[in-house]
N, C-alpha and C positions, 0 to 999 in steps of 0.2 A: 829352217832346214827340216827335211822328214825325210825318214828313212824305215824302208821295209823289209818283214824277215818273212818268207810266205813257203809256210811248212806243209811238208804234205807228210803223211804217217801212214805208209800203205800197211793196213792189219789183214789177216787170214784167221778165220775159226776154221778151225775141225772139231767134231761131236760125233764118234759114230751113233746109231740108232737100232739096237739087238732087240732079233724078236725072237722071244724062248718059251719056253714052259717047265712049273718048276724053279723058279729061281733062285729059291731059299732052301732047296734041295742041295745038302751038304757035297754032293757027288756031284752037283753042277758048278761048273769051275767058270762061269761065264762071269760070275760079281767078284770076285778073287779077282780075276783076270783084267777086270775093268779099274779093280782099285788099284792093285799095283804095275797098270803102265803109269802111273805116275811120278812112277821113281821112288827114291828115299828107304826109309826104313818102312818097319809096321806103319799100312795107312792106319791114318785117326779115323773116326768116323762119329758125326750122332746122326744119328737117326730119329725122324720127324714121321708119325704115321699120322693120316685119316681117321678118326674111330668108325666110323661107319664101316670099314675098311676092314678094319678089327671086330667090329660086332659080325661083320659076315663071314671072315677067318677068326674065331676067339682062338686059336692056336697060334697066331700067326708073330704076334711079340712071341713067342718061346721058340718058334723056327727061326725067328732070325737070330736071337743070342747062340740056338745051337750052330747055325751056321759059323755065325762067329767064332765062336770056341772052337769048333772044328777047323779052323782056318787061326789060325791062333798067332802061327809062327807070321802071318802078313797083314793078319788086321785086327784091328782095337777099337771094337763097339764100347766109349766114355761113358754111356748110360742105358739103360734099359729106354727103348723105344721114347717119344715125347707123343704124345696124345692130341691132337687137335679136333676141333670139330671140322663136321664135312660139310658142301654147300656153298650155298653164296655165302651165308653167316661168318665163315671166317675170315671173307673181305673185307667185310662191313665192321669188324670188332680191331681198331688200332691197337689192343691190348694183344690183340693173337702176334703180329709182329713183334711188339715188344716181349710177347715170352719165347720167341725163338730167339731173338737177338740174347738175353740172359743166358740163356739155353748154351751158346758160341761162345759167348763170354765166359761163362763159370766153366766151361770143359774143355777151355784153349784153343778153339778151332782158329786154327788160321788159314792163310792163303793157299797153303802146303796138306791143310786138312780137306776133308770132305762132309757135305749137308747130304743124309740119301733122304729123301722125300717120295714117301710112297702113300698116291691117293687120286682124288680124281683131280679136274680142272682146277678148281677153287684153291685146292690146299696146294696144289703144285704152283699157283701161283702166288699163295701169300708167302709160302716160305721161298719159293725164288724172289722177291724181293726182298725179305727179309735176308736170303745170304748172299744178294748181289749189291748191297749198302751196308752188308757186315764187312770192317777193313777193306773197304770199297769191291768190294767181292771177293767172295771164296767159292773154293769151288761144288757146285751144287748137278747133282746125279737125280735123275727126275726118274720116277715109277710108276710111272702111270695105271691107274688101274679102271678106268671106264673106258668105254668105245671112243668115247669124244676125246679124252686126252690122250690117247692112245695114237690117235687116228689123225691129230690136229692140235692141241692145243701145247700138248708136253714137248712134240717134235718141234718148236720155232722159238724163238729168240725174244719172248714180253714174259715179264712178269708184272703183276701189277696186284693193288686194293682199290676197294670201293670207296670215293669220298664225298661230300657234296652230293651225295646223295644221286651221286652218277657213279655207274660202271666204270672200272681201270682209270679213272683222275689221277691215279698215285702208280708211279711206274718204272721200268727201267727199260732197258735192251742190252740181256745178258746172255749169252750163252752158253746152255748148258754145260758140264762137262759129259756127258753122257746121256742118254736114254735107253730104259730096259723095259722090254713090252714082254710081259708075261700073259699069254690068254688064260691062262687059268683066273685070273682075276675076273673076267667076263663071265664066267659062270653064274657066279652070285647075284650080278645084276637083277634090278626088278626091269619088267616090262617099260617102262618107259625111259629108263636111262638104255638099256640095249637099242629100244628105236632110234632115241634120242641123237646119238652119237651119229646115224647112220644121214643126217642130215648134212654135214659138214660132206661127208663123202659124196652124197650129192651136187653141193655147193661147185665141189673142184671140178667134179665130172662136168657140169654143166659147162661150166667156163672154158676148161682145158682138156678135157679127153671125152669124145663121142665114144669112141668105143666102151670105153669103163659105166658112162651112163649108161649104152646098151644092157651092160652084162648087169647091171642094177636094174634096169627095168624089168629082164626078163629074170632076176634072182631074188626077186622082191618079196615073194612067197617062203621062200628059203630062209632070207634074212630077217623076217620077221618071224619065221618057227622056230627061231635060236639055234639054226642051223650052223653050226662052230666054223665046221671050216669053210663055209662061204663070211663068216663075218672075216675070218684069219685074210680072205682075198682082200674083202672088204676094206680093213683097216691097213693092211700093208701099202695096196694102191695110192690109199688116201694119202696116208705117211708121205709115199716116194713123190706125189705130184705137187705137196706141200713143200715140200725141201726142195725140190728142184724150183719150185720159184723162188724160196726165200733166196737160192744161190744163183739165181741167173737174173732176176730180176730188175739189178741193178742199184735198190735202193731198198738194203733188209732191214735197215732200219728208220724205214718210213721217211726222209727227211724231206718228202713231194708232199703235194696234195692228194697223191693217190694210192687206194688200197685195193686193189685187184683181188683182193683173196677175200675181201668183207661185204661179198654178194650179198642181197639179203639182210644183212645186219644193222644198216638204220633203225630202222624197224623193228627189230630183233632186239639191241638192245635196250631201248623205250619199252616195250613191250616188258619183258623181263624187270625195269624196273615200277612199272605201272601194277604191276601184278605182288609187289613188293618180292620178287624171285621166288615167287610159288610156282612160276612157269622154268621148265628147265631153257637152258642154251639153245639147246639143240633143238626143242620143239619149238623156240623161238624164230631159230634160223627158218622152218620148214615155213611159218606161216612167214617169215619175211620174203623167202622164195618165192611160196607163191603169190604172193603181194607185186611182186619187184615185175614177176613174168608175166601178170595178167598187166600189168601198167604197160607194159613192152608190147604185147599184143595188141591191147587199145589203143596205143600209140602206133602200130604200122609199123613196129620194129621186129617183133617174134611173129614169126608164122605162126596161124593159128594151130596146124599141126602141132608143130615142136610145144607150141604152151599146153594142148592136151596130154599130149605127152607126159612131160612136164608135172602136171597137176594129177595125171593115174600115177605116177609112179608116188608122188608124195603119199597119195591117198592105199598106194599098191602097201608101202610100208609103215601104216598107220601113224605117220605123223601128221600136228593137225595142219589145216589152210587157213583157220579161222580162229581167234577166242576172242573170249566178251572186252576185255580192256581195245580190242582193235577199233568196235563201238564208237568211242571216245572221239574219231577223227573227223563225227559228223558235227562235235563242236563249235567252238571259234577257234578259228589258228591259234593264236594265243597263248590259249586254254592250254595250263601245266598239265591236264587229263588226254591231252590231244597226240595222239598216236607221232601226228605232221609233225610235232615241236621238234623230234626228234632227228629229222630233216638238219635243223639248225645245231643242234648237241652232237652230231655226228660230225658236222663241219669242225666245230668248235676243238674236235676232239685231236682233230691233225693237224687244225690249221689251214691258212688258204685258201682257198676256192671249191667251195661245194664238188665233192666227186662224186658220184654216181652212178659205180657198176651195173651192166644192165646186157641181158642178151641178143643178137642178133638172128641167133640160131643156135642147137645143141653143139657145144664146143664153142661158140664163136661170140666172144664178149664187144665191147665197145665201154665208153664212159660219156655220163650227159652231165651237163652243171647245174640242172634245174628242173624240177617236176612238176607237172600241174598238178593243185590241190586238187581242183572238180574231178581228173581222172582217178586219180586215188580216191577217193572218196567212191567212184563210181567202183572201180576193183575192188574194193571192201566189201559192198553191197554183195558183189556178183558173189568173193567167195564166203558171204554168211551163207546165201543161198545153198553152193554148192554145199557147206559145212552140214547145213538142216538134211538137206537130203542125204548127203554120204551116213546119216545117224542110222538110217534106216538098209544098207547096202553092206553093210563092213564083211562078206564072206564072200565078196567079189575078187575075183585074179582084178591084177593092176591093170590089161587090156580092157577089162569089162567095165573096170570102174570107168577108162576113161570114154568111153563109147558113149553115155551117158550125158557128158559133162555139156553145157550149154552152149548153144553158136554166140559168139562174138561179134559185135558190132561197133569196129573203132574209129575211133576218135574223127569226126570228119574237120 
């Protein structure tokens, strides 16, 4: 005899996504407002900063306790800030997890309390895993404070660490209870986490809005002279076309073979781990981009237009096309130093059958299951070339950079 019980458990997340300035401003009622739609009494709260975060505000623990106090009658900051490092580093250290989890432990955070996490990608990540396997999750409020997490990584539903000496091995799929985008956080930035970030926005543009690429190509000037309220377009954009996939896409918690939003990213994170995360994310994405587009156009797929394109606006906003670990793919496949290996680690990483995102035109994606190595290898080549030359051009508009760039001869 067999007998079946076949359960279905229809779930809905909601997370709103606030973008402010000021947030730790006692007279700003936006975090007050966000902790107690939770109901209950006085929310709990600890709180988890970045140092990095902290060395660029040293005010910034005493604005929040004052916030706190100020706010007294509805919320309960249990300890003075917790300190972590910023970076990849505190992926890669399984002790940084274990001193958040102590951290929840020793000050009662439960299901009913709150984790605020304010920092860039990395730390938003380690500690969303750490309080989404704390009493199987609690709830955790993300603060993003770089262009990249701001713009893409805070708004969607992964937290993960580094293991195995590969990116995100160790992970969940949690959802925030919140995200508060503060720009004033983006001031601080140095020049290459400001670029950095501006890569991701790229990414979506390409795939899902010609128009937004448009306004990036022709703002590219802007957004690389730390131009505020064009990043403020910048990052909000980003935001809204990330979320709108993660909610329509059908499968936000990846359970296919397919990742529509990790254009670029094979490559990107091989790269970033070759480099041992000397290389940021985001200048990782830009050289996966254009890696991904010149392979596209070699192949008969991108117009060579749109990959000019393409490749001035990268270069329009100083991210790079090229570094030395990319080298590596003239190898042997093989070869652990080999850019390709990452072809297979990226499979590995979903599961399933090889995906890979790839453009037909600006705005207009497709997926292939398999790339030839000689063409890669051959796009590598092309953009060291372009890389050598852009060294000597850097005060070019992104039109002029791409004017330059060399004709294409693909794949016959």
């Amino acid at each position: 005899m067999s007998r079946t019980i076949q359960q279905v458990v229809p779930v809905t997340f909601r997370y709103p996504v606030h973008f402010c300035e000021g947030l730790f401003d006692p007279a700003q009622p936006l975090l007050r407002g966000t902790l107690a739609a939770g109901g209950g009494e006085r929310a709990k709260v600890l709180c988890v900063v970045d140092d990095g975060v902290l060395a660029a505000f040293p005010e910034l623990a005493a604005q929040i306790s004052a916030y706190f106090a100020a706010h007294d009658d509805a919320l309960w900051l249990v300890a003075p800030p917790l300190s972590v490092p910023g970076g990849e580093q505190v992926k890669r250290d399984p002790g940084m997890v274990e001193r958040v989890h102590e951290a929840i432990h020793a000050h009662g955070i439960d299901r009913h309390a709150y984790v605020l996490a304010i920092g860039g990608g990395a730390v938003l990540d380690m500690v969303g895993y750490a309080a989404a396997t704390a009493h199987r999750g609690v709830r955790l409020i993300r603060v993003p404070t770089t262009v990249l997490s701001q713009n893409d990584s805070a708004v969607g539903v992964k937290n993960s660490v580094n293991a195995f000496g590969k990116k995100n091995w160790l992970g969940t799929f949690a959802p925030p209870y919140a995200v508060l985008n503060d720009r004033n956080f983006l001031t601080t930035l140095d020049d290459r986490d400001w670029r950095g970030g501006l890569s991701e926005a790229l990414k979506v543009a390409l795939l899902k809005d010609a128009v937004f690429f448009d306004w990036l190509e022709a703002n590219a000037a802007a957004l690389r002279a730390r131009d505020l309220n064009a990043m403020d377009h910048a990052v909000y954009r980003c935001a809204e076309l990330h979320l709108a996939h993660i909610a329509s896409s059908g499968d936000p918690f990846e359970q296919g073979s397919s990742r529509p939003l990790d254009f670029g990213h094979w490559a990107a994170h091989k790269l970033e781990s070759l480099s041992g995360y000397e290389l940021r994310h985001g200048e990782a994405v830009g050289v996966g981009i254009a890696l991904d587009c010149t392979y596209a156009a070699l192949r008969g797929m991108l117009p060579e237009a749109d990959w000019r394109r393409v490749l001035g606006t990268l270069l329009g906003l100083r991210l790079p096309v090229w570094v030395p670990d990319l080298g590596t793919a003239r190898q042997d496949d093989r070869d652990p130093r080999s850019v390709l290996t990452g072809l297979n680690e990226f499979r590995e990483h979903l599961g399933g059958r090889l995906t890979i995102p790839l453009l037909l035109g600006i705005g207009q994606a497709t997926e292939v299951h398999e790339m030839d190595h000689d063409t890669l290898r051959r796009s590598i080549g092309i953009l060291a070339d372009i890389h050598t030359r852009n060294l000597t051009i850097r005060n070019l508009t992104t039109r002029e950079d791409a004017a330059w760039l060399p004709t294409l001869t693909p794949v016959s």
